[in-house]
C-alpha positions in Angstrom: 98.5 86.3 12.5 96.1 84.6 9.9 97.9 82.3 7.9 97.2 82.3 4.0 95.1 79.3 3.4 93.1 80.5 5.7 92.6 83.8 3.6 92.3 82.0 0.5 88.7 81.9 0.4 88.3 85.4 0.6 90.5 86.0 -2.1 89.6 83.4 -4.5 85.6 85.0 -4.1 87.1 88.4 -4.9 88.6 86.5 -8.2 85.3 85.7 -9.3 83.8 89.1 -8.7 86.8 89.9 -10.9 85.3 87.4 -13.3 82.4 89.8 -13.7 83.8 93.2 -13.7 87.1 91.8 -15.7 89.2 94.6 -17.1 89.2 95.2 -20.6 91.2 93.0 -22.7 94.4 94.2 -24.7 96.5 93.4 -28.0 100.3 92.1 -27.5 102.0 90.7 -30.4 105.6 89.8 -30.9 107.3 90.3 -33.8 111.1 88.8 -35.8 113.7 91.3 -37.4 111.5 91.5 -40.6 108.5 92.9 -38.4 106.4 89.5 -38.9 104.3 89.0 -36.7 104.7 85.4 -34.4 103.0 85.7 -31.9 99.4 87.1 -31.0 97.5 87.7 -27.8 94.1 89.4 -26.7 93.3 88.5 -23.4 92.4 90.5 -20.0 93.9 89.4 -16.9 93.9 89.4 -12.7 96.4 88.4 -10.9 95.2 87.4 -6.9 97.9 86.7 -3.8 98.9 87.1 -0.4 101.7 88.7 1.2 103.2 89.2 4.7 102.9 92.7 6.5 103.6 93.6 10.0 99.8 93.1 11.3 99.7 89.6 9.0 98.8 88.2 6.1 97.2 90.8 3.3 95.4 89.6 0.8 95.6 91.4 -2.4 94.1 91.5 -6.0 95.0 93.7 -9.6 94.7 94.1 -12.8 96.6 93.8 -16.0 96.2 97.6 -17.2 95.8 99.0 -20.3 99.1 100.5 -20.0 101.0 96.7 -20.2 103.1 96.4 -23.1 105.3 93.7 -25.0 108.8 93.4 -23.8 110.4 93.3 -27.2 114.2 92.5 -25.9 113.1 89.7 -23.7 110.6 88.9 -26.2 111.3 86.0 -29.4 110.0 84.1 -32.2 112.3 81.5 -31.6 114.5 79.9 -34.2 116.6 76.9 -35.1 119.5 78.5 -32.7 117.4 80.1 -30.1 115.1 80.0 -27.1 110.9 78.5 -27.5 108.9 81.5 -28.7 107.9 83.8 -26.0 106.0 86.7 -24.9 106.7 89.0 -21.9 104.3 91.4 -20.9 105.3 94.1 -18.6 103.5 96.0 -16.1 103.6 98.8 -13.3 106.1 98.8 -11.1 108.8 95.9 -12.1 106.0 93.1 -12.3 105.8 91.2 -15.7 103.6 88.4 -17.3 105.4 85.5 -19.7 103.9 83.2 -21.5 106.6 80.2 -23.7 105.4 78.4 -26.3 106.0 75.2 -27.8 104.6 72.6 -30.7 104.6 69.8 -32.8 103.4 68.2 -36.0 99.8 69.2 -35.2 99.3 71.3 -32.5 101.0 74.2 -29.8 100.7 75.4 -26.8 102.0 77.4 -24.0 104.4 75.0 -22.6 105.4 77.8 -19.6 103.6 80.7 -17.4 105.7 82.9 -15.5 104.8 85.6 -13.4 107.4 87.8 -11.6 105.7 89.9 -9.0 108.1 93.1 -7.2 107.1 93.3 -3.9 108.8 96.8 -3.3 105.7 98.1 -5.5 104.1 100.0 -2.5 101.0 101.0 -4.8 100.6 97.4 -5.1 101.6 96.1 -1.8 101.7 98.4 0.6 103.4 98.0 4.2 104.8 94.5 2.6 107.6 92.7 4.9 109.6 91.7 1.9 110.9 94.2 -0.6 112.3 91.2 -2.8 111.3 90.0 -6.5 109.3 86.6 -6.4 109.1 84.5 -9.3 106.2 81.8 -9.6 105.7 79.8 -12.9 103.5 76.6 -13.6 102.0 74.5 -16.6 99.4 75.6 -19.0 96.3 73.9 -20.6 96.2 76.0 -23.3 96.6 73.9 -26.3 95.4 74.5 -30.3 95.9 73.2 -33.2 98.6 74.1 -35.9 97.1 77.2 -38.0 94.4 77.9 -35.7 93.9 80.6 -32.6 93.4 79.1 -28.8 89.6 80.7 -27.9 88.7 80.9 -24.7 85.6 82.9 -23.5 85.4 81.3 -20.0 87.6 82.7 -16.9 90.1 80.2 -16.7 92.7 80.1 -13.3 96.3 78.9 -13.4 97.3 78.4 -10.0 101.1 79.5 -9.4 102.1 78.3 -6.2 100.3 81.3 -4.0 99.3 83.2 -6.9 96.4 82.9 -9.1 96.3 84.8 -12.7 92.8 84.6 -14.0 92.3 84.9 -17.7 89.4 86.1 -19.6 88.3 86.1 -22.8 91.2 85.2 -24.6 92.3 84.9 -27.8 96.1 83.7 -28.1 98.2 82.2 -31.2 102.1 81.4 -31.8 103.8 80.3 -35.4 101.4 82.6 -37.1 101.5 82.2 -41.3 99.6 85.2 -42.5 100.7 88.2 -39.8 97.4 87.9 -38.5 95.1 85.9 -36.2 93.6 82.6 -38.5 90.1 82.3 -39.1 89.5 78.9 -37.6 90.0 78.3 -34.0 90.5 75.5 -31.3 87.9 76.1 -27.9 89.0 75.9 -24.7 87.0 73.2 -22.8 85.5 75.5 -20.7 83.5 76.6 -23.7 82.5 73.3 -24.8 79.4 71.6 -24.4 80.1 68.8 -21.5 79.2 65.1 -22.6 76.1 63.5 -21.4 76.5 61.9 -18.0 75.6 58.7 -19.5 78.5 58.7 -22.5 81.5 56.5 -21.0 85.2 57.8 -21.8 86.8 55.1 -23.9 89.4 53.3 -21.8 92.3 53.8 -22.2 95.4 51.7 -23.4 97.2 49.4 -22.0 100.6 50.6 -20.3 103.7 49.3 -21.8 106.3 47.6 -18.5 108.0 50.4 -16.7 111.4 50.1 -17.8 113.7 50.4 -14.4 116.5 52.4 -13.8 119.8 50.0 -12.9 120.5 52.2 -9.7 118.9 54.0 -7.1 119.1 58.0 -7.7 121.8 60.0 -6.1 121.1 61.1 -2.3 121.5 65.3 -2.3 121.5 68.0 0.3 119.2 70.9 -0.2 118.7 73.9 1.9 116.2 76.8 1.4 117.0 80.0 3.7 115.4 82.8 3.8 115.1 86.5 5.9 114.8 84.4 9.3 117.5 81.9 8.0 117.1 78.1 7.3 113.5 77.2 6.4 114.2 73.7 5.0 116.1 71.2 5.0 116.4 67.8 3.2 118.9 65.1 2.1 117.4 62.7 -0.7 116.9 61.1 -3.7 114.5 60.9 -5.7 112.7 59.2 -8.8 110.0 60.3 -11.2 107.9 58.0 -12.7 105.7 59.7 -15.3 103.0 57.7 -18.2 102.1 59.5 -21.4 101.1 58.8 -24.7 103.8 58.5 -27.7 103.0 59.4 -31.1 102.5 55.6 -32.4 99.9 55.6 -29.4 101.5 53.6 -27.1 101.3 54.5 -23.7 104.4 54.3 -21.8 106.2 54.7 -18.7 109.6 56.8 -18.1 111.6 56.3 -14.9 113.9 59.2 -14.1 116.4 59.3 -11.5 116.9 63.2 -10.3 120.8 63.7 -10.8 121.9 66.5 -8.3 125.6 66.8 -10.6 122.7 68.2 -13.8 119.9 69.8 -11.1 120.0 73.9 -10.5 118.2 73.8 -6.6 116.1 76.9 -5.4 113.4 77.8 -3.6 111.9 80.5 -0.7 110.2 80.5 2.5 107.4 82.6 4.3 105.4 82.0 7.6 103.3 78.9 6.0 104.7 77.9 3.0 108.3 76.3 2.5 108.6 76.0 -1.9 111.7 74.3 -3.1 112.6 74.3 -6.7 114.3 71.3 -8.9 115.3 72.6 -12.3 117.2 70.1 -14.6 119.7 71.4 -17.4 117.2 69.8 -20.0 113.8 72.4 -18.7 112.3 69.6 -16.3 110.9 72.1 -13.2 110.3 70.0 -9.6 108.6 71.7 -7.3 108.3 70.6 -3.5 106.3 72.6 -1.1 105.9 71.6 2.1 102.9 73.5 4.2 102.4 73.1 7.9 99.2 72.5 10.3 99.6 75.5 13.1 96.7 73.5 15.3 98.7 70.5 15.4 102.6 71.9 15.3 103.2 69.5 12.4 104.4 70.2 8.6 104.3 68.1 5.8 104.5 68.1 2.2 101.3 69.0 0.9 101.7 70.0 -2.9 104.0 68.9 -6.0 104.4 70.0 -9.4 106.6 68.6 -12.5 106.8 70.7 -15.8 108.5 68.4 -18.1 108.9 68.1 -22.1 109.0 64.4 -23.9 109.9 64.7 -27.4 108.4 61.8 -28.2 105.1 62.2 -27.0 101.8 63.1 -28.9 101.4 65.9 -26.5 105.1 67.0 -25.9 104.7 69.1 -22.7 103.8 67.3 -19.5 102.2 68.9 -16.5 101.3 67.3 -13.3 100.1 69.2 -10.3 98.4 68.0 -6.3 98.2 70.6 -3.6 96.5 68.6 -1.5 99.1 65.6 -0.2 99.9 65.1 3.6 103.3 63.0 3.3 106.5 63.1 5.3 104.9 64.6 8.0 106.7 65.4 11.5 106.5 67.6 14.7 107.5 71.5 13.8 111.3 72.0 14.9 111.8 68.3 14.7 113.0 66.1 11.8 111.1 63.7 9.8 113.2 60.0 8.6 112.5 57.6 6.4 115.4 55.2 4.9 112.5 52.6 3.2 111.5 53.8 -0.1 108.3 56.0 -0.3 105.7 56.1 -3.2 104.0 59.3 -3.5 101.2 59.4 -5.8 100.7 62.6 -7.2 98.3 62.2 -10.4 97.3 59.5 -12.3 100.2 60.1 -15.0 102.5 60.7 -12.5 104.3 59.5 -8.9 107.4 60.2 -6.7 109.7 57.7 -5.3 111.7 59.1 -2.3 114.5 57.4 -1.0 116.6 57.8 1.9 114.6 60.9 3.1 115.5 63.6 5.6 113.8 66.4 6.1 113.1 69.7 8.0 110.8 72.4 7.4 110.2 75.9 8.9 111.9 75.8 12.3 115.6 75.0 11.9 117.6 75.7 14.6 121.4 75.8 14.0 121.2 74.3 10.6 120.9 71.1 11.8 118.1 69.0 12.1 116.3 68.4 15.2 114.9 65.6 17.1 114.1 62.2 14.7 111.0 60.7 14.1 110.7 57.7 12.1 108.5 57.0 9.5 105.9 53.8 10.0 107.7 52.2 6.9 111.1 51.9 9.1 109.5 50.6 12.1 107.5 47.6 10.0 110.8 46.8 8.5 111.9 46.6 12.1 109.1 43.9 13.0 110.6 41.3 10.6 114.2 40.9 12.5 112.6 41.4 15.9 110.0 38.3 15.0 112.1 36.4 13.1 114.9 36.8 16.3 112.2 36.1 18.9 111.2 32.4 16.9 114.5 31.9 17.2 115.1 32.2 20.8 111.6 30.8 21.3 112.7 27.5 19.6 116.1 27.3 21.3 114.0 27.5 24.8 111.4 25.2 23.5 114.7 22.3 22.6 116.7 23.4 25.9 113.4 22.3 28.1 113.2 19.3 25.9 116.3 18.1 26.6 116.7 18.9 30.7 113.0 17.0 31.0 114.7 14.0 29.4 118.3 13.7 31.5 116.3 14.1 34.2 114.0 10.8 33.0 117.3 9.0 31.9 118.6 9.7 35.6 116.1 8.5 37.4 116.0 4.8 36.0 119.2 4.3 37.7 118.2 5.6 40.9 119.1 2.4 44.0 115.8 0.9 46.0 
């Protein structure tokens, strides 16, 4: 069976074919109860996965057709009392395309892409295992200013977990003043001319101190099952640390302790790829997704994403993705431990504390876990007390010799001739 990493190169080559024979591009626009227009979009789009079938892994690649059309019930402008803007895009058989907007003073963006992918679609995925509805969403960099369209010319690829949407020649705008599309326009940085090698980026400012949490997050249970049963399972806590720039300038630090009591916990399993899903009551979106190493019977967890949204900041919604981490890392149908703290470094804006870790993914017999193995973290912890215990009892020894050697001298002086 080939797993789908290993098909990813394949597929992502057949995306930039795509690139060059990209479909033609169509018009959505959202509109309030007055018919105003909010919302704008003229893009083309391919969407690029893999799925399971009963002979393996199929790779598989399609386009947004001309026949998509706006959702207009699921569809908003927004408001005062409502939900960020949004458009949903529809599309063959159940699949659909959302994008979720949000701004500030002086600029917006889409804060939010979703896809939702039907997997009963046989025209689309034909002879697929799974017949359920998959929903994948990540972070966006497109970003424009206020009263200006987002331009893009250049394919750009958001990478949704195992999906990739490709986008092509777009043309997008939300919080539209005059029903139409505005004349000016913010670029993409695909488009732009890249500095000269030799200009240096200006550095950038000082942190302010990390401001510490008084307590240690909440340990939590989590369990992802899916058709085969258990997938994953993990007991936890854990701590975000996330830097970004406020409006006054100021770079900061926030320190957030993941509360279980305010956290919605998802997620969904397949043969190389356990995904579980941390969504907090104010929009923050963790995503843990643990991959495994079929060669060496191991998994770990190999990729994280955080979608968050700080009012305060200059650029309000925060995105921080790597798919490429080996940590927690034990022997498949064995559990890996770890009662030290663990600093996971995800980007440079952003890292994960874990604490009190237990986990389990893909083979889960019983829904319990299996065999321990300790982390190196534990065992150095151990070397402290062990060497501390042996100068101890090396010292005792060292004062016990002492002390025979000299009642034996004492003795001897009275010995008779």
């Amino acid at each position: 069976m080939a797993a789908p990493g290993g098909a990813r190169r394949p597929l992502l080559l057949l995306l930039l074919l795509l690139g060059v024979v990209h479909g033609a591009s169509a018009e959505f626009v959202v509109r309030d109860s007055n018919g105003t227009a909010c919302i704008m979009a003229d893009f083309s789009a391919a969407f690029g996965t893999s799925y399971e079938t009963g002979h393996g892994f199929q790779n598989v690649s399609f386009e947004l057709p001309p026949s998509a059309e706006v959702l207009k019930n699921n569809s908003s402008c927004g408001g005062v009392n409502a939900s960020s803007p949004s458009l949903v895009i529809a599309f063959g058989g159940g699949h659909s395309l959302a994008l979720t907007f949000t701004r500030n003073a002086t600029r917006y963006g889409v804060q939010l892409m979703r896809f939702i992918y039907n997997m009963s679609d046989t025209s689309t995925f034909p002879n697929a295992s799974s017949k359920e509805v998959k929903t994948v969403s990540s972070v966006t960099d497109i970003k424009a200013d206020i009263d200006t369209k987002y331009r893009c010319v250049s394919t750009t690829e958001v990478h949704m977990s195992n999906v990739t949407v490709s986008l092509r020649d777009v043309t997008i705008q939300a919080y539209l003043s005059n029903n139409s599309f505005s004349k000016g326009e913010s670029r993409c940085q695909q488009d732009e001319p890249q500095p000269s090698p030799t200009t240096l980026p200006p550095a950038p400012p000082s942190p302010s101190p990390s401001p510490v949490p008084t307590e240690n997050p909440f340990v939590s249970k989590y369990n992802v099952s899916g058709d085969n049963g258990t997938c994953l399972l993990a007991s936890m806590g854990l701590q975000l640390n996330i830097t970004y720039t406020r409006r006054d300038n100021k770079t900061v630090t926030s320190v957030l302790n993941i509360n279980p009591n305010e956290t919605t916990a998802s997620g969904n399993c397949s043969a190389f790829l356990v995904t579980l899903e941390l969504q907090s009551k104010r929009g923050m979106v963790l995503v843990l997704r643990f991959g495994m190493n079929a060669s060496s019977s191991r998994f770990f967890l190999q990729g994280i994403q955080l979608n968050a949204t700080f009012p305060d900041a200059k650029e309000p919604t925060f995105g921080a993705t790597n798919t490429s981490l080996r940590a927690l890392q034990a022997t498949i149908g064995h559990s890996y431990r770890c009662n030290t703290e663990e600093h996971i470094h995800v980007t440079q804006a952003f890292s994960l504390n874990v604490f009190s870790v237990w986990v389990q993914a893909f083979k889960v017999e019983g829904d319990r876990f299996g065999s321990v193995e300790e982390c190196l973290l534990d065992g150095n912890n151990m070397l402290i007390p062990i060497a501390v215990g042996g100068a101890l009892a090396g010292l005792v020894l060292i004062v016990l010799i002492a002390y025979l050697i000299g009642r034996k001298r004492s003795h001897a002086g009275y010995q008779t001739i």
